[in-house]
DRENLUMTI-745034 format. One record per residue (C-alpha): y, x, z negated; residue in one letter; residue number from 1. Coordinates in steps of 0.05 Angstrom, whole numbers, m for minus. Example, Ala and Ser with C-alpha at 12.3 -4.5 7.8 and 13.67 -1.06 7.14 Angstrom:
residues 2
+--------+--------+--------+---------+-----+
|      Y |      X |      Z | residuo | num |
+--------+--------+--------+---------+-----+
|    m90 |    246 |   m156 |       a |   1 |
|    m21 |    273 |   m143 |       s |   2 |
+--------+--------+--------+---------+-----+
//
This chain:
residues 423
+--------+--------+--------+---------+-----+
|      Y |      X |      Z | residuo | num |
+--------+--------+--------+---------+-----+
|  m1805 |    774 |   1810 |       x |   1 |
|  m1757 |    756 |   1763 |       x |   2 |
|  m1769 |    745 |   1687 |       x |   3 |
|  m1741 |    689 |   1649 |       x |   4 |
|  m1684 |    702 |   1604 |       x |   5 |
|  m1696 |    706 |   1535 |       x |   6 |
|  m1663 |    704 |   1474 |       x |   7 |
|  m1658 |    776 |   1463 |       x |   8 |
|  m1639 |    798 |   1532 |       x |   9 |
|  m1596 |    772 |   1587 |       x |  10 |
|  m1538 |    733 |   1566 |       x |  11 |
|  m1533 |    708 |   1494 |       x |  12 |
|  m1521 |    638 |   1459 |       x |  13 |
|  m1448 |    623 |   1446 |       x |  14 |
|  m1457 |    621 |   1366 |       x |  15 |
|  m1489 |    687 |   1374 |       x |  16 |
|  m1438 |    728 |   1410 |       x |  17 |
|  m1381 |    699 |   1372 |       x |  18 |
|  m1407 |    712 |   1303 |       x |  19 |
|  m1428 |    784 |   1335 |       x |  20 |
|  m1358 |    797 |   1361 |       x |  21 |
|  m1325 |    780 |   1288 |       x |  22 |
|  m1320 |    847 |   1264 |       x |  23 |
|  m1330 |    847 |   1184 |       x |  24 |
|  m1266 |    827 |   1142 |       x |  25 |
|  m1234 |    895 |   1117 |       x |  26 |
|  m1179 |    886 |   1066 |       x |  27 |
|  m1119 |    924 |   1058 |       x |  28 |
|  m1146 |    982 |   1011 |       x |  29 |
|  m1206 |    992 |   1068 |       x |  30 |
|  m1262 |    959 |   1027 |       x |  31 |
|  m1294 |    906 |   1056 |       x |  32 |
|  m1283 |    829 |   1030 |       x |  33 |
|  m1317 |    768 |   1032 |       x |  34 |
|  m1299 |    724 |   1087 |       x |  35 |
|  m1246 |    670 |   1063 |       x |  36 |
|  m1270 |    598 |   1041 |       x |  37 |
|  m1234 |    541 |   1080 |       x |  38 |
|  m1183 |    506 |   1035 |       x |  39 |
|  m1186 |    432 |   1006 |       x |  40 |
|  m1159 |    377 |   1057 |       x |  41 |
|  m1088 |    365 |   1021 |       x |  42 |
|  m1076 |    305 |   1076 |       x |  43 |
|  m1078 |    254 |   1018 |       x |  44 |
|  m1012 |    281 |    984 |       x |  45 |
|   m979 |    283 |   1043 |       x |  46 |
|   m957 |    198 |   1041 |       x |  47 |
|   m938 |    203 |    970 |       x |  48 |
|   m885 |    249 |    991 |       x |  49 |
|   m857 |    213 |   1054 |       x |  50 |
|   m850 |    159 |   1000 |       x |  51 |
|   m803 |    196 |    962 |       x |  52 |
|   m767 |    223 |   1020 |       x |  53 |
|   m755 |    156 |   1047 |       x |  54 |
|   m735 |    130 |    982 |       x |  55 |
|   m683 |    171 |    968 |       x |  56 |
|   m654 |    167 |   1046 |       x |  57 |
|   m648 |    101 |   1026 |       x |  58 |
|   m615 |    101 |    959 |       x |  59 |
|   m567 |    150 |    988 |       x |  60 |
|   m553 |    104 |   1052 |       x |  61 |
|   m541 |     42 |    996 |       x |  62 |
|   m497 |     87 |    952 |       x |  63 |
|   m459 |     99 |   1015 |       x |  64 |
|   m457 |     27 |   1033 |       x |  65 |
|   m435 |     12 |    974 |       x |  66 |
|   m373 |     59 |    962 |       x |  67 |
|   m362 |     40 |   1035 |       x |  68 |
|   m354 |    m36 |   1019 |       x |  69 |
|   m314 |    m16 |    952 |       x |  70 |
|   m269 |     31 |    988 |       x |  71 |
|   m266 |    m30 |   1045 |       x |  72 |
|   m253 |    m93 |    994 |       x |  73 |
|   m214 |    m45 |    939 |       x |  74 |
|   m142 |    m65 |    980 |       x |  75 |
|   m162 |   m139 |    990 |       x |  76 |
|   m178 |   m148 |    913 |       x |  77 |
|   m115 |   m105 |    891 |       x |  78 |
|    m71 |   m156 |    941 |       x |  79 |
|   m107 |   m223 |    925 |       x |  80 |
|   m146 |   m204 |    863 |       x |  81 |
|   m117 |   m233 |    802 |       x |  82 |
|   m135 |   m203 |    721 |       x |  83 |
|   m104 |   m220 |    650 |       x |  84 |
|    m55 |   m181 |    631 |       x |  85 |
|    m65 |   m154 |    566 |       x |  86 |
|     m8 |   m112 |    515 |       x |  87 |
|    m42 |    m77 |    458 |       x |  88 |
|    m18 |    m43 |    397 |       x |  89 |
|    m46 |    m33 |    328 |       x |  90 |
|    m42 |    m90 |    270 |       x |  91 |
|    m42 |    m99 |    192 |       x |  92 |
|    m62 |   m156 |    157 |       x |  93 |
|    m11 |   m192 |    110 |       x |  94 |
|    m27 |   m251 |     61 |       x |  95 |
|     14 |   m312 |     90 |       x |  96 |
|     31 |   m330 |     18 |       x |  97 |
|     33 |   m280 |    m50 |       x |  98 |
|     50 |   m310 |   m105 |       x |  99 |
|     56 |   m276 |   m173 |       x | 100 |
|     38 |   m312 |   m235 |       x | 101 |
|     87 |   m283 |   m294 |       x | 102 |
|    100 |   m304 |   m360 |       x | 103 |
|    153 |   m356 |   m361 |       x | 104 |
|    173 |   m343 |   m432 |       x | 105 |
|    157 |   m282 |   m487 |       x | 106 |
|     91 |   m289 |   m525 |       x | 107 |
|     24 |   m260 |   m541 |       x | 108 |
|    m35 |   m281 |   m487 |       x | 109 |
|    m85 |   m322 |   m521 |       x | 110 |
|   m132 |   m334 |   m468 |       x | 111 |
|   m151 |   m321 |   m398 |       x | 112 |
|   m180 |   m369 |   m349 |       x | 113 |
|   m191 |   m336 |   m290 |       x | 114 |
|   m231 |   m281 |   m255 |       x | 115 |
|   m222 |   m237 |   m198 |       x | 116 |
|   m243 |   m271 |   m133 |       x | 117 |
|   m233 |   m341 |   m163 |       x | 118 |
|   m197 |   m395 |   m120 |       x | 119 |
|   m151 |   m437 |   m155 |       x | 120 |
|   m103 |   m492 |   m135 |       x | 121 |
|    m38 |   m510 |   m151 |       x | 122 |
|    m19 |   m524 |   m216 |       x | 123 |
|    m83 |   m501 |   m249 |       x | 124 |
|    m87 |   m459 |   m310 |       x | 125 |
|    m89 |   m387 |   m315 |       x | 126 |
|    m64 |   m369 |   m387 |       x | 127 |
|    m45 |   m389 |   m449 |       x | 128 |
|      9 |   m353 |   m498 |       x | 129 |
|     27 |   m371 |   m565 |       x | 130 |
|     89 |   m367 |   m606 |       x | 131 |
|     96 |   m376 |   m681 |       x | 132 |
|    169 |   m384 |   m681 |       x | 133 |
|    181 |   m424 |   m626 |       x | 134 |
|    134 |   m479 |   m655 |       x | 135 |
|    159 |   m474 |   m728 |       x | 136 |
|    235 |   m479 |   m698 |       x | 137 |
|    210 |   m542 |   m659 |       x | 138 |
|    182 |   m571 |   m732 |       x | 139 |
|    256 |   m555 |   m756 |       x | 140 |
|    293 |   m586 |   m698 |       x | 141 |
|    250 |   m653 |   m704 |       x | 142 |
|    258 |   m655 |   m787 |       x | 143 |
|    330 |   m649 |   m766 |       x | 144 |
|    331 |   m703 |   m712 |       x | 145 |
|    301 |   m747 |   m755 |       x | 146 |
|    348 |   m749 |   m817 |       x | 147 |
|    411 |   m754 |   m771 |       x | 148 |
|    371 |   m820 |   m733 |       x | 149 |
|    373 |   m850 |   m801 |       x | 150 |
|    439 |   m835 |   m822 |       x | 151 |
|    467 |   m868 |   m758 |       x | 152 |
|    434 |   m932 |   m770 |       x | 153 |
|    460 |   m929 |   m841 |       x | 154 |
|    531 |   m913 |   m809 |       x | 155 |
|    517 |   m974 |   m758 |       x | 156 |
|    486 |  m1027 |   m802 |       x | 157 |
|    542 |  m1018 |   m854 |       x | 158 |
|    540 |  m1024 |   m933 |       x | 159 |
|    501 |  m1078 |   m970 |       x | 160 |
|    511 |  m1125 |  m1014 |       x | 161 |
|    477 |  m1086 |  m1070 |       x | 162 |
|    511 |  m1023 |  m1057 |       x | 163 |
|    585 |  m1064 |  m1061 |       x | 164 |
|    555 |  m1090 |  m1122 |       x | 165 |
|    541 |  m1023 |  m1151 |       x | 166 |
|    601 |   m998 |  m1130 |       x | 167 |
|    637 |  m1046 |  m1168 |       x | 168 |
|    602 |  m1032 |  m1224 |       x | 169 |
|    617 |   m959 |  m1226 |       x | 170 |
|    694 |   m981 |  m1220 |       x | 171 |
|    694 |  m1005 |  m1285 |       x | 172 |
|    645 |   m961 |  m1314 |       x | 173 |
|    699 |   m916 |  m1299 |       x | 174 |
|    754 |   m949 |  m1321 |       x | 175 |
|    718 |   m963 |  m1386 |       x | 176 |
|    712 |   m894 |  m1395 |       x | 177 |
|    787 |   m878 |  m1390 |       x | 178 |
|    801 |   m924 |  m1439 |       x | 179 |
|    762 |   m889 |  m1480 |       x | 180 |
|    786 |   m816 |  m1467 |       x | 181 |
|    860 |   m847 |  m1475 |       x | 182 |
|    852 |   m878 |  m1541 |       x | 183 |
|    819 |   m818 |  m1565 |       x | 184 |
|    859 |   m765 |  m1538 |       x | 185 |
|    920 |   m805 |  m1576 |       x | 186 |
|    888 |   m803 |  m1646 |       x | 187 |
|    868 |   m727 |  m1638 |       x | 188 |
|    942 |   m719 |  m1616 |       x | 189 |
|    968 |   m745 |  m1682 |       x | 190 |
|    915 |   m706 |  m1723 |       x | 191 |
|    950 |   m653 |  m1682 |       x | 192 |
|   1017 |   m657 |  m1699 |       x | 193 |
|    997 |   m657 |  m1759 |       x | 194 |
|    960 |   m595 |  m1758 |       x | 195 |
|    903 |   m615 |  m1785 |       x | 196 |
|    855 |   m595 |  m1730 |       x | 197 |
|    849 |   m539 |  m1683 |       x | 198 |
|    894 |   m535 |  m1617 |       x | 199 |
|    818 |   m533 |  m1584 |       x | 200 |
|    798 |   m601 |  m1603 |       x | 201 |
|    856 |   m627 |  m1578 |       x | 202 |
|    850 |   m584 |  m1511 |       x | 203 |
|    778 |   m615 |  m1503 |       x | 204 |
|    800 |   m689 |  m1515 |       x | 205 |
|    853 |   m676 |  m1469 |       x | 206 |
|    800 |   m647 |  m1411 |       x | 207 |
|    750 |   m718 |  m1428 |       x | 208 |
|    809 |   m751 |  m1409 |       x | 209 |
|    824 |   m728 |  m1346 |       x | 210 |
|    753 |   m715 |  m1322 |       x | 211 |
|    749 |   m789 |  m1332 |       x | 212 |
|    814 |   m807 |  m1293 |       x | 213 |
|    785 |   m770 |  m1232 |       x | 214 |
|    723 |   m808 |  m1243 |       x | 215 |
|    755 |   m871 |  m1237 |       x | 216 |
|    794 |   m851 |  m1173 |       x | 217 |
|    729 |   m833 |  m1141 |       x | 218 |
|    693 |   m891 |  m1161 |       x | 219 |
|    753 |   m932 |  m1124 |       x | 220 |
|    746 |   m886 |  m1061 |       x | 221 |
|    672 |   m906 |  m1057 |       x | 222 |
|    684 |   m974 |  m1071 |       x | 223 |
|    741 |   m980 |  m1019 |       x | 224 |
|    697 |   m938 |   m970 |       x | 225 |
|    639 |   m988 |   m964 |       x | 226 |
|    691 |  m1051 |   m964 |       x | 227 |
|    724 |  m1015 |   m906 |       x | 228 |
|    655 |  m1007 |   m866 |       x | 229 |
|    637 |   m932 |   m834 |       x | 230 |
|    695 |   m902 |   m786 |       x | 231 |
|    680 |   m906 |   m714 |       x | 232 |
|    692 |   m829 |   m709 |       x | 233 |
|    639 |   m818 |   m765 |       x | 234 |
|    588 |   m856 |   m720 |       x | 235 |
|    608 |   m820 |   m663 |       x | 236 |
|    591 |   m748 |   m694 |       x | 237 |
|    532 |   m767 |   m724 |       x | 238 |
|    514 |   m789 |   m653 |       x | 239 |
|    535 |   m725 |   m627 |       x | 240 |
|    489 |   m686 |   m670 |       x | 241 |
|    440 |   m726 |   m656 |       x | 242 |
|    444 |   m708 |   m582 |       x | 243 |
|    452 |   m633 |   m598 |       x | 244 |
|    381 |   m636 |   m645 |       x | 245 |
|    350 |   m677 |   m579 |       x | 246 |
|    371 |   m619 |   m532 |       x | 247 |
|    342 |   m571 |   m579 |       x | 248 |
|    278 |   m610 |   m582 |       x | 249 |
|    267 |   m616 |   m510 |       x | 250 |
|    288 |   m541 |   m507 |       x | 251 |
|    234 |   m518 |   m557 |       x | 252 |
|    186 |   m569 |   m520 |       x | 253 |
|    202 |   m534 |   m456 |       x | 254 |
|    183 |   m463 |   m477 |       x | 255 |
|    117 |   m486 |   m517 |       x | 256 |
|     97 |   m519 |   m449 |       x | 257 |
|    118 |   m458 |   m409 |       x | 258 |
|     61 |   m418 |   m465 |       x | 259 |
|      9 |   m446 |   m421 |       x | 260 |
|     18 |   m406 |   m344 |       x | 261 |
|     m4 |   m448 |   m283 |       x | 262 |
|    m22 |   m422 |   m215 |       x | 263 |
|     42 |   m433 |   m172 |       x | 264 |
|      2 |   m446 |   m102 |       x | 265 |
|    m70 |   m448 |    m77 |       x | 266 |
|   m109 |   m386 |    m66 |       x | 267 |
|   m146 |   m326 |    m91 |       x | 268 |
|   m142 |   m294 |   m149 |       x | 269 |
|   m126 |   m212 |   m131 |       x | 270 |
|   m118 |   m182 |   m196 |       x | 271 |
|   m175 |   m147 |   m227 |       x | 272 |
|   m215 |   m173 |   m277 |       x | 273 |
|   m218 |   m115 |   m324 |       x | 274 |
|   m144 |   m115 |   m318 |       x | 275 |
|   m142 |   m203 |   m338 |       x | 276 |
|   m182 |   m180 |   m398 |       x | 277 |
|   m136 |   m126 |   m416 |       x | 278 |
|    m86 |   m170 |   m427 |       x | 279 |
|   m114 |   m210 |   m480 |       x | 280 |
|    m75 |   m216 |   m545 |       x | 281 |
|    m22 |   m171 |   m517 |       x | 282 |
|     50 |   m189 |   m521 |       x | 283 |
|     79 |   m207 |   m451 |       x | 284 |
|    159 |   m215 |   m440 |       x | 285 |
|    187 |   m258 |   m397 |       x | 286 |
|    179 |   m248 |   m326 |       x | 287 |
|    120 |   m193 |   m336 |       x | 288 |
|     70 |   m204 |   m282 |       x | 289 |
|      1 |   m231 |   m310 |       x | 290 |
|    m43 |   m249 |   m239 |       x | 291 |
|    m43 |   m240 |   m160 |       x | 292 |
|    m60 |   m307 |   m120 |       x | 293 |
|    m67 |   m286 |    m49 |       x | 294 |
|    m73 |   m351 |      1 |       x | 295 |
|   m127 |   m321 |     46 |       x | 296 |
|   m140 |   m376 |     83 |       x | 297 |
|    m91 |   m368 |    134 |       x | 298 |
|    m66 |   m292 |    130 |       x | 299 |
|     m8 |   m264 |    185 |       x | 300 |
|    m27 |   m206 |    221 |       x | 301 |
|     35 |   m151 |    244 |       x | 302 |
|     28 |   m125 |    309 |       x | 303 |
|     62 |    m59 |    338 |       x | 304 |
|     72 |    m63 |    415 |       x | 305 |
|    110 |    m13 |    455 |       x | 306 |
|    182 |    m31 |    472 |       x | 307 |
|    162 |    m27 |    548 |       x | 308 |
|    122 |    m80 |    540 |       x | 309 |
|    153 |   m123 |    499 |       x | 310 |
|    180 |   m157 |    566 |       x | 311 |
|    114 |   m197 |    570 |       x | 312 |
|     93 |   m216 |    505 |       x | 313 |
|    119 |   m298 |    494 |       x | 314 |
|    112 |   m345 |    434 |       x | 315 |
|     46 |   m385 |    436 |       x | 316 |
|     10 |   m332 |    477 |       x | 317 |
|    m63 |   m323 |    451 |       x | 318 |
|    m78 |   m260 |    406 |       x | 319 |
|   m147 |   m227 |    398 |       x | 320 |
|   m154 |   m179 |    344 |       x | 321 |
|   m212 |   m137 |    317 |       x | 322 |
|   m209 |   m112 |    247 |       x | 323 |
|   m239 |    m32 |    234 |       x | 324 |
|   m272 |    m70 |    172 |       x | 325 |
|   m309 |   m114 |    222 |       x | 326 |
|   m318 |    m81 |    281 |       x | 327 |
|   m374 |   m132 |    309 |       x | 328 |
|   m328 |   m195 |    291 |       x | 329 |
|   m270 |   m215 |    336 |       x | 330 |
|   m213 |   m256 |    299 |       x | 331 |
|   m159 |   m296 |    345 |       x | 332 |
|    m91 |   m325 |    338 |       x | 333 |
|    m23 |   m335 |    369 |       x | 334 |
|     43 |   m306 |    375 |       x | 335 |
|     88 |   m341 |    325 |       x | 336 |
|    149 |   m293 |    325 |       x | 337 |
|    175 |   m233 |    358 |       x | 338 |
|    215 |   m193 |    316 |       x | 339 |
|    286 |   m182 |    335 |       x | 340 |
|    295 |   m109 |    301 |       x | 341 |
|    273 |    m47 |    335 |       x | 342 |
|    215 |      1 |    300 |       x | 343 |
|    217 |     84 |    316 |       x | 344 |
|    164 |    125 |    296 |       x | 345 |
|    175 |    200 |    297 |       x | 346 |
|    138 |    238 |    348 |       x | 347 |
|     70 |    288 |    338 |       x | 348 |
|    101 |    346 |    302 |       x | 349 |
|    163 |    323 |    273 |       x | 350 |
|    193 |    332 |    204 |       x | 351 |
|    181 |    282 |    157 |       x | 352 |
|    130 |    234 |    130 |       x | 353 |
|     81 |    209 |    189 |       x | 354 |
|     98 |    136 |    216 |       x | 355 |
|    176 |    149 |    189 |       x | 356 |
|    214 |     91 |    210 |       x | 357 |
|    275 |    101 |    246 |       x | 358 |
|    317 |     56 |    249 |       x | 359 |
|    380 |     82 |    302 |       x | 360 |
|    354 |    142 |    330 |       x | 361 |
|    398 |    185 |    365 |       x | 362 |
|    402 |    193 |    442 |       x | 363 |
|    376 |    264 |    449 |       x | 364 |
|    312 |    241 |    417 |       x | 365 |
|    300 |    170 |    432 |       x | 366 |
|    263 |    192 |    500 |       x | 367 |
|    210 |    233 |    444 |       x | 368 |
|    206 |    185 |    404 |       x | 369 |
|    162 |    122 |    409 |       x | 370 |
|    192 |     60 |    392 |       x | 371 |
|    157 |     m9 |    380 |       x | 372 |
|    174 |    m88 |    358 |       x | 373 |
|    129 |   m118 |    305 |       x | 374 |
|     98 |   m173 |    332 |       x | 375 |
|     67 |   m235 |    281 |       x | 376 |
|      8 |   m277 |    293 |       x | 377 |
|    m23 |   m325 |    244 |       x | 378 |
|    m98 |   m315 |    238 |       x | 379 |
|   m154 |   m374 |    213 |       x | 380 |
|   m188 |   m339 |    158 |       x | 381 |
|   m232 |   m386 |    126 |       x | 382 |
|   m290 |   m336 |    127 |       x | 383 |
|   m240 |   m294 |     86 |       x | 384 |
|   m271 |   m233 |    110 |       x | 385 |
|   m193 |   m210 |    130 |       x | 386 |
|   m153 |   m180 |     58 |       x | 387 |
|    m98 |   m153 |     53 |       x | 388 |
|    m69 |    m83 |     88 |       x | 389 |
|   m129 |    m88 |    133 |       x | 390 |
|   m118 |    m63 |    193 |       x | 391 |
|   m149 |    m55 |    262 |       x | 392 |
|   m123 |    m64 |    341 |       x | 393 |
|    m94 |   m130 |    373 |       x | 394 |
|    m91 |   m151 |    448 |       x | 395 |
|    m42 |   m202 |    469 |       x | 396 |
|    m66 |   m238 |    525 |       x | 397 |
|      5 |   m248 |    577 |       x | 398 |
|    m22 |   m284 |    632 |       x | 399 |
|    m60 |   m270 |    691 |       x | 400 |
|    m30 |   m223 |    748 |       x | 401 |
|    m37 |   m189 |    819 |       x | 402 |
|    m86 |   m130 |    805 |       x | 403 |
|    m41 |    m91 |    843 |       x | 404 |
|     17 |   m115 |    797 |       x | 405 |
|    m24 |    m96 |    734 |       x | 406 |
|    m47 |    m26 |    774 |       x | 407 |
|     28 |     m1 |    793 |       x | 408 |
|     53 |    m39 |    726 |       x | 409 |
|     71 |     31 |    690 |       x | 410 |
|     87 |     63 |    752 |       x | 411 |
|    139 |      7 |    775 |       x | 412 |
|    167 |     12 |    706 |       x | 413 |
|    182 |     85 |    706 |       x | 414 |
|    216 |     78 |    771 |       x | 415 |
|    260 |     26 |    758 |       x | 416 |
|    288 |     52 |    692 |       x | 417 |
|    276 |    124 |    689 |       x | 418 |
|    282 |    141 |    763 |       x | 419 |
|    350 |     88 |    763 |       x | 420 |
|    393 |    131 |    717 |       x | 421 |
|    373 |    187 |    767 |       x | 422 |
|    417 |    152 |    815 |       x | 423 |
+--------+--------+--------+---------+-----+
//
């Protein structure tokens, strides 16, 4: 009869004979190891990184797309695209107006009214000089001007009554007196001949004699003088001098109002201030400069361009400029005037002060050097944050164009001039 299987004979559970058939884990050195644990499921991780895979498949596909569609639309926009146009060169800033205040006659400065940074108008004061001489000549002239005024009225109105009357009166006075010296002189010429008295006395009777004939001839003159009335010539050069002492006047009156200096325009005052107060009670000659007054308000801007693209610039065409003083503020204007004189400046390297202006270059070097036209624009400056000799970079705005026009601008250029003389 058979026996029922059992666990330890006949034929074994499945769990059983496999972990009995797993020999023991022997590592490389021969010593046995543990058996190995089962690693962590890592099947979480596994989306986050299709994630970024796909991502970037797709950035790379839009990327593609993109450069695609530029690459595809980059001849349509070059053909019908249109852009401004826009010729560039560097600028400085020039006061529109700078007028120099200078003494107008010589003089010692009495006073100062202004400061540095002041804006003044026209017409308002800015010094005051002051001459001695000048005013005591003036005093002189007038004294002058005065006494000739009444001898001309004298001359005009003619003699008076009174004065004929007088005039009489020292007629016969005079002839009185001759009468006199005559009867005299006879007796003392008797005594004379006689010598009994001195030749002296008789000299001296003699001398009262004729001192009183001229006497009486003068006394006529006057008398006949004032009958007659003043000549017409005599009126006429006291008039003259009058004239002459009225030119004088208004001479001296000229030069004590020229003492006081007035601003000759609106604007700002440039000078410094320690340099106004300097000048105080120092002696100035005429024409020696005393203030600055820069008109700030509207200031011109020069602006270099290249001669190869001076073709494009027009009056009236709008200018934007940006000052290196104010890099974050953009200032605009218009072209007013293109100059009609060519600028060279020498090339990198050349002799001679940077910038050097030349005026006629010679051929061999007018292909090295670079030549430019000033270009002026009139800037609004009532912020007047723009001085003077600022400078900065301008654009000239010439119009719209074909992109592809702007694109093969330079190219076209060289071709048509440099390549031409190839021919």
């Amino acid at each position: 009869m058979h026996e029922p299987a059992s666990p330890t004979n006949g034929h074994r559970a499945p769990d059983a004979v496999t972990d009995a058939a797993k020999p023991d884990a022997v590592s490389k050195n021969g010593e046995h190891s543990e058996p190995s644990q089962s690693k962590p499921d890592s099947s979480p991780e596994k989306p986050a990184e299709e994630t970024k895979k796909k991502s970037r498949r797709w950035g790379r596909r839009v990327r593609k797309a993109v450069w695609v569609a530029a690459a595809a639309g980059a001849p349509f926009a070059l053909v019908r695209g249109h852009a401004e146009l826009r010729v560039g060169g560097p600028f400085n800033v020039l006061p529109v107006e700078n007028s120099d205040v200078r003494a107008s006659v010589d003089g010692v400065v009495d006073k100062i009214y202004v400061h540095e940074g002041d804006y003044v108008h026209e017409g308002q004061p800015i010094a005051r000089l002051t001459d001695i001489d000048t005013r005591a000549a003036l005093e002189k002239t007038e004294a002058q001007l005065a006494e000739a005024s009444a001898k001309l009225k004298m001359q005009v109105a003619g003699p008076t009554a009174n004065e004929i009357e007088v005039a009489k009166a020292n007629v016969t006075k005079a002839e009185d007196n001759l009468k006199y010296s005559q009867i005299r002189l006879a007796m003392v010429k008797r005594v004379f001949d006689e010598n009994l008295i001195s030749r002296k006395e008789y000299e001296d009777a003699a001398a009262l004699e004729s001192a009183a004939r001229n006497d009486l001839a003068v006394a006529k003159d006057q008398l006949n003088l004032l009958l007659s009335g003043t000549r017409p010539e005599d009126i006429e050069a006291t008039r003259a001098q009058i004239e002459q002492f009225k030119a004088d006047q208004r001479h001296l009156g000229e030069q004590r109002r020229m003492l006081m200096v007035y601003s000759p325009s609106d604007g700002v005052v440039a000078t410094p201030t320690l340099q106004l107060k300097q000048l105080t009670h120092q002696l100035v000659k005429k024409g020696d400069l005393i203030a600055k007054i820069f008109d700030l308000r509207t200031v011109t801007a020069q602006i270099a361009v290249d001669e190869k693209d001076i073709a494009d610039v027009q009056v009236d065409q709008k200018v934007v400029l940006r000052a290196r003083a104010y890099p974050d503020e953009i200032f605009y204007g218009k072209v007013n005037f293109v100059s009609t004189s060519l600028l060279g400046t020498a090339p990198a390297g050349a002799s001679g002060a940077e910038g050097a202006s030349l005026p006629l270059p010679s051929p061999s070097s007018s292909a090295a050097a670079k030549r430019t036209i000033l270009i002026t624009t009139q800037i609004d400056n009532h912020s007047l944050l723009l001085k003077p000799e600022m400078t900065g970079q301008a654009k000239i705005l010439c119009g719209r164009r074909r992109a592809l026009d702007l694109v093969t601008r330079r190219l076209a250029h060289t071709i048509k001039v440099e390549f031409w003389s190839w021919l």
